[in-house]
C-alpha positions as CSV (number, residue, x, y, z in Angstrom):
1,X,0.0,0.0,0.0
2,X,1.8,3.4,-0.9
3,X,2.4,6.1,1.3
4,X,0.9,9.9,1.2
5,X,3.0,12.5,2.5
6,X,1.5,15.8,2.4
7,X,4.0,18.4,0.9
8,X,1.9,21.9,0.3
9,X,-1.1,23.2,1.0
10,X,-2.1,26.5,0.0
11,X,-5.2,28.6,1.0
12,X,-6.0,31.3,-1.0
13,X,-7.1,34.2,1.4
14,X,-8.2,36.6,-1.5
15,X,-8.3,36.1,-5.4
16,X,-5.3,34.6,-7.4
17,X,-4.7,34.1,-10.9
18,X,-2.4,30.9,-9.7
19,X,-1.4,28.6,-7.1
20,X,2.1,27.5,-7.6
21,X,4.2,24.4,-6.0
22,X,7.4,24.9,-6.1
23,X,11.0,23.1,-5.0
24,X,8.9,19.6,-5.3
25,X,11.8,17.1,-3.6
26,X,12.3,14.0,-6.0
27,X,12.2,11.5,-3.2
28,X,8.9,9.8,-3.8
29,X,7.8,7.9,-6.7
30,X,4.5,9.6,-7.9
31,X,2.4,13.0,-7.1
32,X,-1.1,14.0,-5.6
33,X,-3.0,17.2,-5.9
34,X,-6.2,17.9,-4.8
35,X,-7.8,21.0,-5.8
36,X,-11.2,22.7,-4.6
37,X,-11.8,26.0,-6.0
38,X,-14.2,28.5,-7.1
39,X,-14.0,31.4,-10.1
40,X,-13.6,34.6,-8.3
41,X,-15.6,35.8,-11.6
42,X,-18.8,35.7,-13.5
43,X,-16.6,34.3,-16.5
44,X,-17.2,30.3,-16.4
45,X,-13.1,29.7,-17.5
46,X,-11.6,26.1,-17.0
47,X,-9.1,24.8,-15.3
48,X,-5.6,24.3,-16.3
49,X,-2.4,22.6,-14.8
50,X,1.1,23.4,-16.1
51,X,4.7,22.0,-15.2
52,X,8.1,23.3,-14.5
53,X,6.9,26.8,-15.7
54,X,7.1,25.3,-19.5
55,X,4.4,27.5,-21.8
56,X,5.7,25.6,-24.7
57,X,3.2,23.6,-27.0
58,X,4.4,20.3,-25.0
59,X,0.6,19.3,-23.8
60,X,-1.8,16.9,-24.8
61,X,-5.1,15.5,-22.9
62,X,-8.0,13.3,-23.7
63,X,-11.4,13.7,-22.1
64,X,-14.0,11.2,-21.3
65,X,-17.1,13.3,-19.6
66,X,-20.8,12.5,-18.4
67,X,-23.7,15.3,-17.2
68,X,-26.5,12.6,-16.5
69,X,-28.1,12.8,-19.9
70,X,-25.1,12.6,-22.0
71,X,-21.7,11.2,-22.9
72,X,-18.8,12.8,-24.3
73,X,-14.9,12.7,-25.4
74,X,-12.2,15.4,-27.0
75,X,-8.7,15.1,-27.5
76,X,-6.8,17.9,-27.5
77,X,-2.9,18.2,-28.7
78,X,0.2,20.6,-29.0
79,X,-1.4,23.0,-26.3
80,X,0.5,25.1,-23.4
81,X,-1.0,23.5,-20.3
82,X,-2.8,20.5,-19.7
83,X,-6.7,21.3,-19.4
84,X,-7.7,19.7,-16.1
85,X,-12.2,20.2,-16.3
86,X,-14.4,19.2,-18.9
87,X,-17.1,22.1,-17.8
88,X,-16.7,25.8,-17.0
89,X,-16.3,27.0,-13.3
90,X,-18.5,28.6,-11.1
91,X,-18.7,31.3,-8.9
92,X,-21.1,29.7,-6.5
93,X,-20.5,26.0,-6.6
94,X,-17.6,24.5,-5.8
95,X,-15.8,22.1,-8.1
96,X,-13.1,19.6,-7.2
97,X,-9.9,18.0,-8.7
98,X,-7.5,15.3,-8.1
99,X,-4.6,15.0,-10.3
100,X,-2.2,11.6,-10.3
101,X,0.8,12.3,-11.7
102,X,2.9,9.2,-12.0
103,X,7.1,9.0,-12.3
104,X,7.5,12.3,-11.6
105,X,11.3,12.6,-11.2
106,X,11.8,9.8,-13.8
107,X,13.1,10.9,-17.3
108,X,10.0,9.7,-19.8
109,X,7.5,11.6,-20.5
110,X,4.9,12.7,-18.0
111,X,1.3,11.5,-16.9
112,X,-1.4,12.7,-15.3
113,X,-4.8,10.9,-14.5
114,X,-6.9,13.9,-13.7
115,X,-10.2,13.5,-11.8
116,X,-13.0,16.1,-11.8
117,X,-16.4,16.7,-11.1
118,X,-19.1,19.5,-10.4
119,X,-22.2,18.8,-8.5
120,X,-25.1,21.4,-8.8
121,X,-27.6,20.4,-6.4
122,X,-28.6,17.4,-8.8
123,X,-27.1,18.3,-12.0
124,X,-23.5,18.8,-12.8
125,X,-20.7,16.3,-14.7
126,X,-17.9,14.2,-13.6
127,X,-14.7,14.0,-16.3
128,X,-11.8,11.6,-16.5
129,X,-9.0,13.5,-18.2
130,X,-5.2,12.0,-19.4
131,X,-2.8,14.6,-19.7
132,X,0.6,14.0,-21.3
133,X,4.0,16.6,-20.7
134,X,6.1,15.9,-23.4
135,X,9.4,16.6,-21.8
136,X,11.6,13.8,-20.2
137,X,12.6,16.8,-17.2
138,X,11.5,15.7,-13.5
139,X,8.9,18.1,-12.6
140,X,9.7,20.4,-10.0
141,X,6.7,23.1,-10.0
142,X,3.2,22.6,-10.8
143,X,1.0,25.7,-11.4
144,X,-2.5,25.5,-11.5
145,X,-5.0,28.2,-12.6
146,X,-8.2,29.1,-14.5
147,X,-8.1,30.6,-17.7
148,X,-9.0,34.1,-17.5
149,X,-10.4,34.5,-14.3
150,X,-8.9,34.1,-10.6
151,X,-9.5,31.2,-8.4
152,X,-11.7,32.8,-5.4
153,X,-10.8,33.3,-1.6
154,X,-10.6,30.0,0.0
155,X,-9.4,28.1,-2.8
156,X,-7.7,25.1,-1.6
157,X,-4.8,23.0,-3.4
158,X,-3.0,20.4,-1.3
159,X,0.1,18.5,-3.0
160,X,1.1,15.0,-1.5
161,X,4.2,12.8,-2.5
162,X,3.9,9.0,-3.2
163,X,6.0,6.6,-1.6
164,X,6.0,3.1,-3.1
165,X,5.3,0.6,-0.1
């Protein structure tokens, strides 16, 4: 059974466009994030994650996505972040994210297994999301952020480290 070790948690005490984790250690075998957040906006942006600071066209993600009455997929390449929702964001309702990123620190290409789902009092969606970094770098910062709006006050993000059992 692996191990979570909390590394970061940040708590956003007014609007920000980002919350950054930085100096990530390379001692465990696989990352954790989970994010609950709110647009500090009217806007409805998505969420997006990006590593090591790299705005390069280096991303790629698939989407698999479900709202009740419907069923859904995109695939999106050669972007400059890996999009992390598969619906817009809400000032009122709260939407959460868990991100597996797997072989960190190792020198292939990176993973993520991204998690997400919005609940709106008996409507909403739930998304499954693979997201691809192609760089072979260990991954030292993760930003995450909305696009074009800032997360609201009392945003939490919480990063853990993975050790194998």
């Amino acid at each position: 059974m692996a191990t979570y070790e909390p590394i970061a948690t940040t708590t956003l005490g007014s609007a920000a466009s980002t919350i950054t984790f930085s100096s990530i250690p390379a001692t465990y075998t696989d990352l954790k994030i989970v994010w609950v957040y709110k647009d500090a906006g009217t806007s409805n942006e998505t969420a997006w994650l990006r590593f090591n600071s790299d705005t390069g066209s280096n991303y790629s993600r698939t989407t698999l996505r479900g709202d009740g009455s419907a069923a859904s997929s995109t695939r999106n390449t050669n972007s400059t972040a890996i999009f992390v929702t598969a619906g817009n964001s809400d000032s009122t309702i709260d939407q959460m994210l868990t991100v597996d990123v797997f072989n960190y620190a190792g020198s292939t290409y990176k993973t993520a297994l991204i998690d997400s789902v919005q609940d709106e009092n008996g409507s909403g969606w739930v998304s499954r999301i693979v997201g691809l970094w192609r760089n072979t770098s260990a991954i030292t910062t993760i930003d995450l952020f909305l696009n074009g709006t800032n997360m609201a006050a009392g945003t939490t993000a919480t990063l853990y480290g993975i050790l194998k059992a």
